[in-house]
C-alpha positions in Angstrom: -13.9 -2.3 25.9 -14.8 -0.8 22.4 -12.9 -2.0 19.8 -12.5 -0.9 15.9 -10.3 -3.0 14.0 -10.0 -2.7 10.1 -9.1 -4.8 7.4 -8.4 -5.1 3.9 -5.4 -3.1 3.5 -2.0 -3.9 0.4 -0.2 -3.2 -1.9 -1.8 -2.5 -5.3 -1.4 -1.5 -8.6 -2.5 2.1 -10.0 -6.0 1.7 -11.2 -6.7 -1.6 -8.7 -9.5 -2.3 -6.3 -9.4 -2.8 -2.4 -12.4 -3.0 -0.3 -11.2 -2.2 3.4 -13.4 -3.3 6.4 -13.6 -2.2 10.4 -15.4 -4.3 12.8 -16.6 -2.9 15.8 -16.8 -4.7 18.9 -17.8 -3.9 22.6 -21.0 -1.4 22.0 -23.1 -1.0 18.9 -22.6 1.7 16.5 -26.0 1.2 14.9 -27.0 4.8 15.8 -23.7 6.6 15.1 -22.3 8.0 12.3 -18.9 6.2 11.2 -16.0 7.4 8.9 -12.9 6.9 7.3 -9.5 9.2 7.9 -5.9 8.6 6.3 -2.3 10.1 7.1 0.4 9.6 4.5 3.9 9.9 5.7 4.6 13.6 5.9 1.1 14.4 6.3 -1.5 15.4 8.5 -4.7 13.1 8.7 -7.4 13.9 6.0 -10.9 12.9 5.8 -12.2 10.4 3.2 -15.3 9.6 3.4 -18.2 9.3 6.4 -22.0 7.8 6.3 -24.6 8.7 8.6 -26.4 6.5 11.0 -28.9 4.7 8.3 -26.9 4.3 5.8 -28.4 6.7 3.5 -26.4 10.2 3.5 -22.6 9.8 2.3 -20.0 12.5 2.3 -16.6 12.2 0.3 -13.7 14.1 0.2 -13.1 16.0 -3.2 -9.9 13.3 -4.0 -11.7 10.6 -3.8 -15.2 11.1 -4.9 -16.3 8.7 -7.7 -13.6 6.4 -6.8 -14.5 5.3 -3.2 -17.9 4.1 -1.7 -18.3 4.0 2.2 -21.3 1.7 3.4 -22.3 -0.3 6.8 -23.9 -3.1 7.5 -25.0 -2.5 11.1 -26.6 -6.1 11.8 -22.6 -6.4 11.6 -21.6 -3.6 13.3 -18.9 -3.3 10.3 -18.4 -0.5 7.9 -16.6 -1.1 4.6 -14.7 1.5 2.2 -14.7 0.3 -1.5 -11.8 1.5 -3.2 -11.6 1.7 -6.8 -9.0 3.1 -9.8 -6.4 4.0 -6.4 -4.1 6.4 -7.2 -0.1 6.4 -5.9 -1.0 9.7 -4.1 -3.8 7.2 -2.0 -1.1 5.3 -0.5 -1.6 6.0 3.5 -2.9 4.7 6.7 -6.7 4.5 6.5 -8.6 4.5 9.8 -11.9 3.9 10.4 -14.3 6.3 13.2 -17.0 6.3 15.1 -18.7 8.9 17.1 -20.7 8.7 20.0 -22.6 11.9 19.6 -23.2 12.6 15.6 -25.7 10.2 13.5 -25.2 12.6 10.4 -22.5 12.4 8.7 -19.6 14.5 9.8 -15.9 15.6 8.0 -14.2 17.0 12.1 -11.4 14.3 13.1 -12.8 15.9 16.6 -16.8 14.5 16.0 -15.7 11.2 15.9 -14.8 9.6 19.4 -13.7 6.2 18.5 -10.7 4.8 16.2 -9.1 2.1 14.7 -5.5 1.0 14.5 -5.3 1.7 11.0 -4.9 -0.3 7.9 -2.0 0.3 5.5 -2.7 0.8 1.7 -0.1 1.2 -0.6 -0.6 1.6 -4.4 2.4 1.6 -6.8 2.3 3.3 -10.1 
């Protein structure tokens, strides 16, 4: 059974640091591309950030660029999401993904086959 469970979410301050993690389990992801999503309450789920196979191509959404740095570690079959200088409007669920199919790095909720429970993050202003 293939599992994705993250890690790392809070409650911050504006301009604080979390570093969430998802651990895969069940089949490696070594060769995949892997992501992170959120959903806010209200919202629809957004794309954050996604890293291709290697490790070497990133991709980040507009709102977080500069801020947030995806990586992987795929002796660990974990990737991470550094967040840095969070915002209130970051507060959501963050999710991580995998796909199956795509070893470049992908923004389509639909390219990604795999998911996480989520991790809450909540910043306060």
């Amino acid at each position: 059974q293939v599992q994705l469970v993250e890690s790392g979410g809070g409650l911050v301050q504006a301009g604080g640091s979390l570093r969430l993690s998802c651990a895969a389990s069940g089949r490696t992801f070594s060769r995949s591309a892997m992501g992170w999503f959120r959903q806010a309450p209200g919202k629809e789920r957004e794309f954050v950030a996604s890293i291709n196979w290697r490790g070497e191509i990133t991709y980040y959404a507009d709102s977080v660029k500069g801020r947030f740095t995806i990586s992987r570690d795929n002796a660990k079959n974990t990737v991470y999401l550094q967040m840095n200088s969070l915002k209130p409007e970051d507060t959501a669920v963050y999710y991580c993904a995998a796909s199956s199919t795509r070893m470049t790095v992908t923004t389509q909720a639909g390219n990604y086959d795999y998911w996480g429970q989520g991790t809450q993050v909540s910043v306060s202003s």
